[in-house]
C-alpha positions, 0 to 999 in steps of 0.5 A: 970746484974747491971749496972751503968747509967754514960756518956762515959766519964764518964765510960771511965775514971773509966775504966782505971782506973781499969785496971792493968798491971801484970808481974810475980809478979809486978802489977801495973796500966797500966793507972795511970793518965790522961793528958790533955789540954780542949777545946770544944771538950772534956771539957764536956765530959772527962773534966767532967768526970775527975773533977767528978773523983776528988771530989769523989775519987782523986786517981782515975785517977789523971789529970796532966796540960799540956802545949802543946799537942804533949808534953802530948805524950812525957811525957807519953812515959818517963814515959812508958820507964822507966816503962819498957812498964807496965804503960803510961798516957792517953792524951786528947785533943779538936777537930782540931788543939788540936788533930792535935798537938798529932799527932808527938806524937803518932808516936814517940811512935810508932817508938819506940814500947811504949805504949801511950794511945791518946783520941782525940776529934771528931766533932759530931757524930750525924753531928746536928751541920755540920760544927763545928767550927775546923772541916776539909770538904772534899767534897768528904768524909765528914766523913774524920776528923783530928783524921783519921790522927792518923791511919798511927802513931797508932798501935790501932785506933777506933772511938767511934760513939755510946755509946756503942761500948766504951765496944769493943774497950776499951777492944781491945785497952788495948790489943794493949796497953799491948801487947809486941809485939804490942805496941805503940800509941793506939788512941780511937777518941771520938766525942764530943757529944758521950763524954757526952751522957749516957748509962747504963755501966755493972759494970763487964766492970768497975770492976779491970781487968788483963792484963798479960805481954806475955813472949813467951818462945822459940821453941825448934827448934828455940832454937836449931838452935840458940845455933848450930849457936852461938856454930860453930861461930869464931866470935860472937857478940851481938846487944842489944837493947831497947828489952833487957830493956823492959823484964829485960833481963840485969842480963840475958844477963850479966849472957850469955856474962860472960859465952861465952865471946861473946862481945856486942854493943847496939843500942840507946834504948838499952843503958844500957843493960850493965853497961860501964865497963863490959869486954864484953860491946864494947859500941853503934855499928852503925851509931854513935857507937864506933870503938870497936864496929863497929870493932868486927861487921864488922867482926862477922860471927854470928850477934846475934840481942837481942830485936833490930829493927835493925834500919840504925843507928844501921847497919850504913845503912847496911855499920857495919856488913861486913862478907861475911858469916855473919848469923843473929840470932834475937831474939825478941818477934815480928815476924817482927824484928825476921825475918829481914835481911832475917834471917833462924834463928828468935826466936820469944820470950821474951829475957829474957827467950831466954838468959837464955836457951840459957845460958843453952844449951851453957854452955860449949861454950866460945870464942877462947882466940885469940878472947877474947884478942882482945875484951879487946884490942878494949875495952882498945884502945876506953876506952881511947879515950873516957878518952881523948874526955871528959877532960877538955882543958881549951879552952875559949869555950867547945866541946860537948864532954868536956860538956858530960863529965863534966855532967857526972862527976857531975851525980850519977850512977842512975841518967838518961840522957835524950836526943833527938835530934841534934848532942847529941844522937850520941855524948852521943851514943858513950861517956856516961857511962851508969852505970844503966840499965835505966840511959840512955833514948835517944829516937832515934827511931823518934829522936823528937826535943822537946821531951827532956824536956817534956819526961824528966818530963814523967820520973821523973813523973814515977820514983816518982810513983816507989818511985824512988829519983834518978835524970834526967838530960835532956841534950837539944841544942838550935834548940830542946830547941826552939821547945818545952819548955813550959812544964818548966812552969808544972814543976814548977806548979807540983814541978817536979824536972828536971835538965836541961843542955841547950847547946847553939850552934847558930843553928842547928849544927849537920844538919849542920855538916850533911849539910857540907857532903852532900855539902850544907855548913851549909846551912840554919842552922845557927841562924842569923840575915837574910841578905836581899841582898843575901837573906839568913842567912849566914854571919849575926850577931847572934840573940841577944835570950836570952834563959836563961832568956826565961827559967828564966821567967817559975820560975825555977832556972838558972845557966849561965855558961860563957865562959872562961877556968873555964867552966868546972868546974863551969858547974860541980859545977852548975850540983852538986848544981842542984842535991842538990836542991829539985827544977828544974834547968836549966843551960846554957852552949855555946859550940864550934859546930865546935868540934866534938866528936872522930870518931867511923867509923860508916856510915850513908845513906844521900843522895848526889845530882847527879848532882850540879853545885857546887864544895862542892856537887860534892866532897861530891857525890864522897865521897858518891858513895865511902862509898856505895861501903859498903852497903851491903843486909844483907841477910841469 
């Protein structure tokens, strides 16, 4: 056997980068680059490894600078979406605090069933310098350290303690990374010292290797009692999620829904299964859906979930689908979303070939023409009201809802909307166009504030590796923007090209929105000057934070849109320009956080306090014990 005498991190990176990713007949690699800060931790091991790689072979495994540690994971993640799960970046970090700082990374990639390869450093695994410096001490386990905080948040977690367990667990962590099913932040802790010590590596370990993309057809029995379910329904509907995306089901599940005229609401990771217009596309159900939507769901008497997590927002906290008789047909290449709500009836399959076959045993199964009349009735009703929510008012200060639409306006239909966090995810949920299956990237699984500019750069990174020149826009409030913006600072150094649309609202304005249901009045959500008599914020005059020029100062361009009744347009005007720019821009644009988007008559589960001395709470917890009156098990 010939081997090759390299240092673990050395044999590592030259690992990943032969590993390939093959689904029917794309191949791509699964791990085409590496992102990562250096500290003690892994500058000698990793570090080396990578500046090694790069003298002799730059395309090996191409490093990327990052700015922020949890940052690495959210671009690694945009780029595995849009990648529909085949490729990721591997992220390293130092010892401690470096490896702590991925932590919200790694679940956010859980949540949301992507894949993100994390190799955090470890404190020495011979223990010859015991402390080190950014090492945890427990008295009672001294082998307790930083990365065991990555076991809950990973679906694959080892420590390499000697050189030689790298060959198993690299194996058994691009398994977990390439597996449909169980995907999502794969994490291999590497103690410093073992980074950089050597070993004799088989060259069968470093060789190009295969890893398939499972796509499990359904059992028969399965099948069948799906199709006799869907056939023997008055009122069918479909939930389509991220699921539909990930195996490119959508032409699958068009072809399906043209043929049955079953109608369709897609959760937010599924946003993009249809194009907006499509006759059978009802738009988002749940929490944040539309009344159309919503409407059809809760009368369904059969729930068909299509690659779903089934998520409280996407089942208004199980408020949306209220039929007595309601029966759940999930289909999904997990066994545990197959079976949720107690369903008789999983399809543990690939969405993909599930829709086809479904297609083919339903082929002369249509819905009642009473049913069909009103699908394009609710469809009309909402189409309409969306028209309404996003035209211009000529108000001196614009709705979120008129910015939406405003941005929309300005964007080409391949372009993608990025998003995260605050009151947007479910204002664009509800009112932006999706015309292309991967225009629409709203990461609500963990719903991560800060995600959006770092995810936003992971996406463009990945659609320049598919030698895609289609446009992101990252759409990002004040509170999200203020929790992680640096990496505007690697767009500029890495000429990665980011349309930025930045809406200023003085805080937190959808938890205070949520605070005012629960009777807390916006407590503590405002972004003002602190009032040291009442020991609160208030009623004090607004910070005088110029997040404009904070973004300015990174070197990109800036557009500040002022206010007046011409916001409108200049903010599509600035949006076209951005477009037509070869570099990133960010533009600025206040909104009114008191006007909100219309109502889709979707429900969301927060809690009411009990008991309050004040009358607001009191109110809100009436108000509460009203709409739980809805909630119901959803089982069978």
């Amino acid at each position: 056997m010939t081997t090759r005498r390299m240092t673990v991190g050395q044999a590592l990176v030259e690992f990943l980068a032969n590993q390939w990713t093959v689904d029917g007949d794309i191949r791509e690699r699964t791990v085409p680059g590496m992102l990562g800060i250096f500290g003690h931790g892994n500058v000698a091991g990793l570090g080396q490894a990578l500046k090694q790689a790069n003298v002799h072979d730059p395309v090996l495994m191409p490093y990327y600078q990052a700015r922020n540690e949890q940052a690495m994971v959210h671009q690694a993640v945009g780029y595995a979406r849009i990648h529909r799960r085949r490729a990721t970046l591997a992220s390293t970090a130092s010892v401690g605090p470096g490896a702590a700082n991925m932590l919200t990374g790694a679940a956010l990639a859980t949540a949301n069933r992507l894949p993100a390869l994390l190799l955090p450093s470890d404190t020495f695994a011979t223990r010859v310098a015991d402390p080190v410096l950014q090492q945890l001490e427990h008295p009672h386990d001294l082998g307790i350290q930083v990365t065991d905080a990555f076991r809950p948040v990973s679906r694959f977690f080892d420590r390499v303690h000697r050189p030689e367990q790298l060959f198993s667990i690299a194996l058994a962590a691009m398994r977990v990374l390439t597996d449909p099913a169980e995907t999502g932040a794969v994490t291999i802790a590497l103690p410093e010292d073992v980074q950089a010590e050597a070993l004799d590596v088989p060259e069968e370990f470093l060789a190009p290797r295969e890893w398939h993309i499972r796509r499990p057809l359904p059992e028969r029995w399965a099948l069948q009692a799906a199709a006799d379910a869907i056939r023997n329904a008055e009122r069918p509907f479909i939930v389509a999620g991220g699921g539909v995306l990930y195996s490119e089901a959508e032409e699958s599940l068009r072809a399906f829904v043209e043929q049955s005229g079953i109608p369709v609401g897609t959760s937010q990771a599924g946003g993009g299964a249809l194009a907006w217009d499509h006759p059978q596309y009802l738009g988002g159900v749940g929490a944040t859906g539309t009344t159309a939507a919503n409407r059809l769901a809760g009368d369904a008497d059969v729930v068909i979930g299509v690659g779903t997590r089934y998520s409280d927002f996407t089942t208004g906290s199980r408020t949306v689908f209220q039929n007595p008789d309601v029966t759940f047909v999930n289909i999904n290449v997990a066994a545990f979303d197959a079976y949720k709500h107690g369903t008789q009836l999983p399809v543990i399959a690939d969405a993909r070939e599930t829709l086809d076959a479904l297609r083919q045993a339903l082929a002369a199964t249509t819905v009642a023409a009473g049913y069909a009349e009103r699908i394009a009735s609710e469809k009309r009703d909402w189409d309409a009201v969306v028209e309404s929510a996003l035209a211009p008012t000529g108000a001196e200060l614009l709705s979120q809802a008129e910015i939406i639409g405003a941005v929309q306006g300005a964007s080409d239909p391949r372009d993608v909307v990025v998003q995260a966090a605050g009151s947007l995810p479910g204002d664009l949920h509800k009112l932006w166009r999706v015309r292309d299956p991967l225009g629409y990237h709203v990461e609500y699984a963990f719903s991560t504030m800060g995600y959006e500019i770092a995810g936003g750069l992971g996406v463009k990174r990945g659609l320049e590796a598919a030698g895609d020149d289609r446009d992101v826009i990252v759409m990002v409030g004040d509170g999200s923007y203020l929790m992680l913006h640096s990496e505007l600072a690697t767009a500029v150094a890495e000429s990665i090209k980011i349309v930025v649309v930045l809406i200023q609202n003085q805080g937190f304005a959808s938890i205070g929105h949520l605070s005012e249901t629960v009777g807390s009045q916006r407590y503590g959500t405002r972004y003002r000057y602190r009032n040291d008599a009442e020991l609160n914020f208030e009623r004090g005059d607004f910070l005088p934070v110029d997040l404009a020029a904070n973004a300015r100062s990174y070197g990109i361009d800036v557009v500040e849109i002022a206010r007046g009744t011409d916001a409108t347009a200049e903010l599509s005007a600035a949006v076209a320009a951005a477009k037509a720019s070869p570099t990133s821009t960010l533009i600025h644009i206040e909104s009114d956080p008191f006007l909100y988007a219309p109502d889709g008559g979707g429900w969301w589960d927060v809690p009411v306090a009990e008991v309050s001395e004040l009358r607001s709470t009191r109110t809100a917890r009436d108000e509460y014990l009203e709409q739980r009156k809805r909630q119901r098990p959803l089982l069978g």
